[in-house]
C-alpha positions in Angstrom: -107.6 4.0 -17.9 -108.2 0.2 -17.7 -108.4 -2.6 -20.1 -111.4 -4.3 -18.6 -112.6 -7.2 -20.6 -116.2 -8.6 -21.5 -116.0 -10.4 -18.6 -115.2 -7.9 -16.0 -111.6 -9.3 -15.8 -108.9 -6.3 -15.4 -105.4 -7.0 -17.0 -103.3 -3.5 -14.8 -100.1 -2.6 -15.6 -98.4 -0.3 -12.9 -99.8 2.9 -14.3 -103.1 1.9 -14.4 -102.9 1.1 -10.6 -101.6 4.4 -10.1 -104.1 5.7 -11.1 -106.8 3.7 -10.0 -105.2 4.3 -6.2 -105.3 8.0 -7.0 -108.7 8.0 -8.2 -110.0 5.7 -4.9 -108.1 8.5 -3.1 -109.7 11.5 -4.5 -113.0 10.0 -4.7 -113.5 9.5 -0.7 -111.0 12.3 0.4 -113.3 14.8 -2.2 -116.3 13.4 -0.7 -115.2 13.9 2.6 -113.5 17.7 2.2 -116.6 18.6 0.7 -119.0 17.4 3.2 -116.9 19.1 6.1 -116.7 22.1 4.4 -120.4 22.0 3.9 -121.0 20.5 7.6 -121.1 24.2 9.5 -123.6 25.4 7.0 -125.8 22.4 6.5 -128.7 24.0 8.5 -128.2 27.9 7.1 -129.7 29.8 4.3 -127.2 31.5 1.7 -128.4 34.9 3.6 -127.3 33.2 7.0 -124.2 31.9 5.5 -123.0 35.7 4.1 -124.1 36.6 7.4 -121.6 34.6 9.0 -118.8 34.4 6.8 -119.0 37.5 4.5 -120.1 38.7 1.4 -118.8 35.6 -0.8 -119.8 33.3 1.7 -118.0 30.2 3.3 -114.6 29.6 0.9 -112.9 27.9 3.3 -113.4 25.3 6.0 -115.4 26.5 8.7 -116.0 25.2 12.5 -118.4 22.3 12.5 -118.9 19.8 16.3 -115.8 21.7 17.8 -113.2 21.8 15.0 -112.2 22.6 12.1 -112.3 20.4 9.3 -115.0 17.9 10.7 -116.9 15.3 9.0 -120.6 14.3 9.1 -122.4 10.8 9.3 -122.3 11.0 5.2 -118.7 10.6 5.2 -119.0 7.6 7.8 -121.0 5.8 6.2 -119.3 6.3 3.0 -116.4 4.5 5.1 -118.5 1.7 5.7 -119.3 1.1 2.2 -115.9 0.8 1.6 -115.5 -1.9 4.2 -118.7 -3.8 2.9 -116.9 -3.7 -0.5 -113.9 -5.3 0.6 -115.5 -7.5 2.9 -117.7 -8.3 -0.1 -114.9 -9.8 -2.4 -113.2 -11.7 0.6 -115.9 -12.8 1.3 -116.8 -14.3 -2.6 -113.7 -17.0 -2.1 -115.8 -18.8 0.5 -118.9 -19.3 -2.1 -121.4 -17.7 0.0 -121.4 -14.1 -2.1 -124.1 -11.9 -1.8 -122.8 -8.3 -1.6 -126.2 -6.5 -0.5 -125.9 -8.5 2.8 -122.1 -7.6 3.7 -123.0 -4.3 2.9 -125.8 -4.5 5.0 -123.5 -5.8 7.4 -120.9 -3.1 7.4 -123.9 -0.5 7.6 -125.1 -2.0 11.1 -121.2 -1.4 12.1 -121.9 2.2 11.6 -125.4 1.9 13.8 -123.4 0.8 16.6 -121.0 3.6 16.6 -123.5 5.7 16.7 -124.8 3.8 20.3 -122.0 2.7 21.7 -119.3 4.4 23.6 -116.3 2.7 21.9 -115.3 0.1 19.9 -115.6 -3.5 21.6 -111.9 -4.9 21.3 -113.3 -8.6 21.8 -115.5 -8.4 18.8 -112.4 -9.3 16.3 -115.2 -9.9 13.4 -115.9 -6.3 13.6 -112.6 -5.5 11.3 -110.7 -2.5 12.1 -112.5 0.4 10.7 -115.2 -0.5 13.3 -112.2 0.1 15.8 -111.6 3.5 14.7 -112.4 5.3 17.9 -112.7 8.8 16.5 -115.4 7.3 14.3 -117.7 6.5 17.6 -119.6 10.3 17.4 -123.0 11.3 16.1 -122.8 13.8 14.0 -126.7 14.4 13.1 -127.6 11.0 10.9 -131.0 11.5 9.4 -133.7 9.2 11.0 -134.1 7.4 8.0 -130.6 5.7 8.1 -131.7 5.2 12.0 -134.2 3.7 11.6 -133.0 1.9 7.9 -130.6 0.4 10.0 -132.0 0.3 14.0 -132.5 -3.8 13.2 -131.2 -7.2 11.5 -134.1 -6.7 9.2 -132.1 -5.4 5.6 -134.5 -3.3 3.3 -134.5 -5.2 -0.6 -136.1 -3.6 -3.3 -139.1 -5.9 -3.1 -139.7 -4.9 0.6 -137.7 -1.2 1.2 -137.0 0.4 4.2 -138.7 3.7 4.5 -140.6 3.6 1.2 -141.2 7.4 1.1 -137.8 8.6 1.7 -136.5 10.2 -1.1 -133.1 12.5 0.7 -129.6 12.6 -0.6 -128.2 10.2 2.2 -128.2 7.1 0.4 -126.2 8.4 -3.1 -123.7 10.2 -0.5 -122.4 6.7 0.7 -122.6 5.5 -3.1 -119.9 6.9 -4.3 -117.3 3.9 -3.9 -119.7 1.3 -5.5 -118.6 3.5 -8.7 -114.9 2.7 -8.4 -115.7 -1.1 -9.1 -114.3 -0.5 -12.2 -113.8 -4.2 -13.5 -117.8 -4.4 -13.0 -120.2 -3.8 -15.4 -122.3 -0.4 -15.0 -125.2 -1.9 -14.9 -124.2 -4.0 -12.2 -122.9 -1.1 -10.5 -126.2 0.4 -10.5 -128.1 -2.6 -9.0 -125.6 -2.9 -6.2 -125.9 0.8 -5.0 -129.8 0.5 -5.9 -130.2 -2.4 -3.5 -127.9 -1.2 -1.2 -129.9 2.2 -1.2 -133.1 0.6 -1.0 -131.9 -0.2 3.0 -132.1 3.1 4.3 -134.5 5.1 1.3 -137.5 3.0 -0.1 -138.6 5.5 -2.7 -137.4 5.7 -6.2 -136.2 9.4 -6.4 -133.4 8.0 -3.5 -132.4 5.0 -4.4 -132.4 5.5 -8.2 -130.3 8.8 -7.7 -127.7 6.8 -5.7 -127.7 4.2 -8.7 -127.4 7.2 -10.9 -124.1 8.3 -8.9 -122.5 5.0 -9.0 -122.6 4.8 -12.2 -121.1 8.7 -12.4 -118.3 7.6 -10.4 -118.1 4.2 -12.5 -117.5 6.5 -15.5 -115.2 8.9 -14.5 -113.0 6.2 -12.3 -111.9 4.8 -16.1 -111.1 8.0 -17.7 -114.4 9.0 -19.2 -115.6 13.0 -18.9 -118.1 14.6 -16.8 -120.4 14.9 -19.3 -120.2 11.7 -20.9 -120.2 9.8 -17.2 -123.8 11.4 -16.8 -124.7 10.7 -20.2 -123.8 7.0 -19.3 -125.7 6.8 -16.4 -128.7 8.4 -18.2 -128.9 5.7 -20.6 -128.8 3.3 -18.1 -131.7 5.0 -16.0 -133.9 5.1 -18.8 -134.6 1.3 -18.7 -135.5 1.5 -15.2 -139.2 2.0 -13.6 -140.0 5.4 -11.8 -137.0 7.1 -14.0 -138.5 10.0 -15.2 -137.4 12.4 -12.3 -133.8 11.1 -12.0 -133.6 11.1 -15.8 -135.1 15.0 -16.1 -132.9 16.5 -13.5 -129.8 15.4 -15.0 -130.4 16.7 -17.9 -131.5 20.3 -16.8 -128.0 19.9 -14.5 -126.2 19.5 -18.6 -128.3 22.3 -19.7 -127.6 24.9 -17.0 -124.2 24.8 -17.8 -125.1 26.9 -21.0 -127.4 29.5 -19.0 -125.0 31.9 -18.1 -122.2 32.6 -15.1 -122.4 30.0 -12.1 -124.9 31.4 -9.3 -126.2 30.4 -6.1 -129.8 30.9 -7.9 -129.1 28.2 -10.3 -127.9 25.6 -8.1 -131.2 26.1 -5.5 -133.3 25.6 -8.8 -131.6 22.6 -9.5 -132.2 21.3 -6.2 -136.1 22.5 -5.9 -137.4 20.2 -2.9 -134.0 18.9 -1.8 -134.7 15.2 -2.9 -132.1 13.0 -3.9 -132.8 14.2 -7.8 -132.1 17.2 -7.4 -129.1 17.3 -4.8 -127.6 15.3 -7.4 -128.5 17.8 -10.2 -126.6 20.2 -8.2 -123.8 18.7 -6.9 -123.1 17.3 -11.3 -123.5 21.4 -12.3 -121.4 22.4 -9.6 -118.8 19.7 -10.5 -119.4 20.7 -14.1 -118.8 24.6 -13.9 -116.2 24.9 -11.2 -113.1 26.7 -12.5 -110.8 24.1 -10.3 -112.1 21.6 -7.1 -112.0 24.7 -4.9 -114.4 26.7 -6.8 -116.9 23.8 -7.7 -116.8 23.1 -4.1 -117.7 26.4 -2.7 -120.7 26.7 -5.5 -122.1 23.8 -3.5 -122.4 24.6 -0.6 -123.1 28.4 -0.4 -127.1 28.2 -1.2 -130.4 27.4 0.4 -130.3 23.8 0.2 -128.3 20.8 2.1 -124.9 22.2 1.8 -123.1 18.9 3.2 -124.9 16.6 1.2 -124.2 18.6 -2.1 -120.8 19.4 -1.7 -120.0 15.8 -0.8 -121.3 14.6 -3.8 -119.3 17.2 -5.6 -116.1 15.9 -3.7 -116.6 12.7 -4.8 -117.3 13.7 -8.7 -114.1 16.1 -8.8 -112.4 13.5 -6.9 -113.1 10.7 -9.2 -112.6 12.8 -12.2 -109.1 14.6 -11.5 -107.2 12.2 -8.8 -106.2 13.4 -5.6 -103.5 16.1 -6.1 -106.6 18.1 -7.4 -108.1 18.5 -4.4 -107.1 21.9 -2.0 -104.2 20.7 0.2 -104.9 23.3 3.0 -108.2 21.7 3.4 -106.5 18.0 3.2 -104.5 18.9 6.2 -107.5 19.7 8.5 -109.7 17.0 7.5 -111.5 14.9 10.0 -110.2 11.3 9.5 -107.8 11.9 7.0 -105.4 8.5 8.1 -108.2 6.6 8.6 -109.6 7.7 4.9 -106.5 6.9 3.3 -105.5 3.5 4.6 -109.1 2.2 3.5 -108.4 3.7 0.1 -105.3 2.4 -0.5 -106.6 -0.9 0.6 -109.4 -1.0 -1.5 -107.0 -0.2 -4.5 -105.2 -3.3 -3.1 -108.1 -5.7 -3.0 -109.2 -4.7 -6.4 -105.8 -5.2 -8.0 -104.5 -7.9 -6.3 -107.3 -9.6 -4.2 -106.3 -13.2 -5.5 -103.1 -13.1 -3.2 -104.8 -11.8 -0.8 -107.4 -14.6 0.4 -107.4 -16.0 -3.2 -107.4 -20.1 -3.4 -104.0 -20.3 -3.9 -103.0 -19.0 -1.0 -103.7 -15.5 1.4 -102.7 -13.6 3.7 -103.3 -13.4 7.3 -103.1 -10.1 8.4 -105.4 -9.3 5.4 -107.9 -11.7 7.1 -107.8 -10.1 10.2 -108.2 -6.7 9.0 -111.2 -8.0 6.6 -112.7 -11.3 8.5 -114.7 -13.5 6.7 -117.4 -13.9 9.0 
């Protein structure tokens, strides 16, 4: 897709931007339509969920905190991410780079909408995704990002937060640290490590959110399912405390061989729910799924976390086809949708044209506004 040099320097014509914007686009609106349609279901059992919604189980977007179409604390935070990124590369002109802490930064923007009542309008360094009011709701964060980010204090790999977490949370907000595509993969990885290593201090969680960075990395310049995994698998392998990561990915590859898709398969992918294998799942689901709709429903009509898995699903099938893959229907209902698509297409801006944005030679000061330095 892109002619990224040595370097990390991108040369983009007008085609490549295109589709860089519609891969940005599919990878947080996929994210986000699968982690609403897996939000009513999150705390149900596959029996529960037939229950409920009939013999096939949830196919389309259910009721989840009032309405249909509803999004989760996974796809804030995602949002954040997002911001931190941007914020990040404004931020580089000034000299003082160091994206862990401006992601660390955007992250405690989340923590306050989920203690405050409303955005503060006097607190112009906030940037104007943390004046999104519809974004000021608590939709059931786990304590670990809480308490990951309930102070100042930013978890490093040295010195984690919450060193036995091992959940899903983490890799579900580490989708867009993949669609730096003018960065080396293995840069990608230590960014969404470190960044994961805030909120989820074991291994299993923050190497599994390095593991889907990288995913993301892959399939945001043109590369196929199974060769993104197959990328981020050699990339694991030189890292400490692998082994777990490395071994579910590969049974997610092999399952694909085993027979029809099944809710069965997916819940032994997942086994305990950890980070591994809610990844696992979420790669076979992306893997088997005879269109976005189908992959999408495998993941989230089981035993396990259905928001968390089908998010990550989102965001492969997103990344991987663009966003005029993804179900329209379910586009139109979604949570956030305006909100998800202006960051989008501003990120796409910031990574093709950042230099005239705040660049040396001159900037712009709405862009500034929107993305303060401070």
């Amino acid at each position: 897709m892109l002619n990224v040099g040595a370097t990390g320097g991108a040369v983009w014509g007008r085609s490549e931007q295109q589709d860089f914007r519609s891969r940005v686009r599919g990878t947080m609106l996929g994210a986000a339509v699968g982690d609403a349609l897996g939000a009513p279901v999150d705390a149900m059992g596959l029996a529960e969920i037939r229950e409920a919604y009939g013999a096939e189980g949830l196919v389309d977007l259910g009721v989840g905190y009032g309405r249909r179409g509803a999004v989760t604390h996974l796809t804030q935070l995602a949002l954040f991410t997002v911001d931190g990124l941007i914020r990040a590369q404004v931020r580089r002109d000034t000299g003082a780079w160091h994206p862990p802490t401006d992601l660390h930064r955007a992250y405690l923007r989340w923590a306050a909408t989920q203690r405050d009542w409303g955005p503060d309008e006097r607190r112009k360094e906030d940037g104007w995704l943390a004046r999104e009011e519809w974004l000021y709701a608590r939709r059931d964060p786990a304590r670990s990002l809480i308490v990951g980010f309930g102070d100042e204090m930013m978890g490093t790999l040295d010195a984690p937060k919450n060193p036995g977490e091992a959940g899903p949370e983490a890799a579900a907000r580490s989708g867009p640290f993949g669609l730096l595509v003018g960065w080396e993969p293995q840069l990608v990885a230590q960014l969404a490590i470190e960044c994961a290593a805030q909120t989820h201090g074991h291994p299993v969680g923050y190497l599994s959110a390095g593991a889907y960075a990288v995913i993301v990395h892959a399939l945001a310049c043109g590369d196929s399912l199974d060769g993104a995994v197959q990328r981020a698998l050699a990339l694991l392998a030189a890292r400490p405390g692998h082994e777990t990561v490395s071994q579910a990915l590969q049974h997610a590859l092999g399952a694909v061989r085993q027979g029809m898709p099944a809710p069965g398969r997916v819940e032994e992918l997942m086994g305990a729910a950890t980070a591994d294998g809610v990844l696992a799942a979420a790669v076979y689901c992306a893997l088997v799924g005879e269109d976005v709709r189908h992959g999408l429903c495998l993941s989230v009509n089981h035993d396990g976390p259905s928001g968390a898995t089908a998010a990550l699903t989102g965001g492969l099938l997103g990344a991987l086809h663009g966003e005029t893959a993804l179900p329209p229907a379910w586009l139109a209902e979604l949570e956030g949708r305006p909100t998800i698509l202006e960051l989008a297409d501003d990120f796409a801006m910031e990574m093709t044209q950042g230099p005239a944005l705040h660049g040396p030679a001159g900037s712009a000061p709405g862009w500034l506004a929107r993305y303060p330095r401070g």
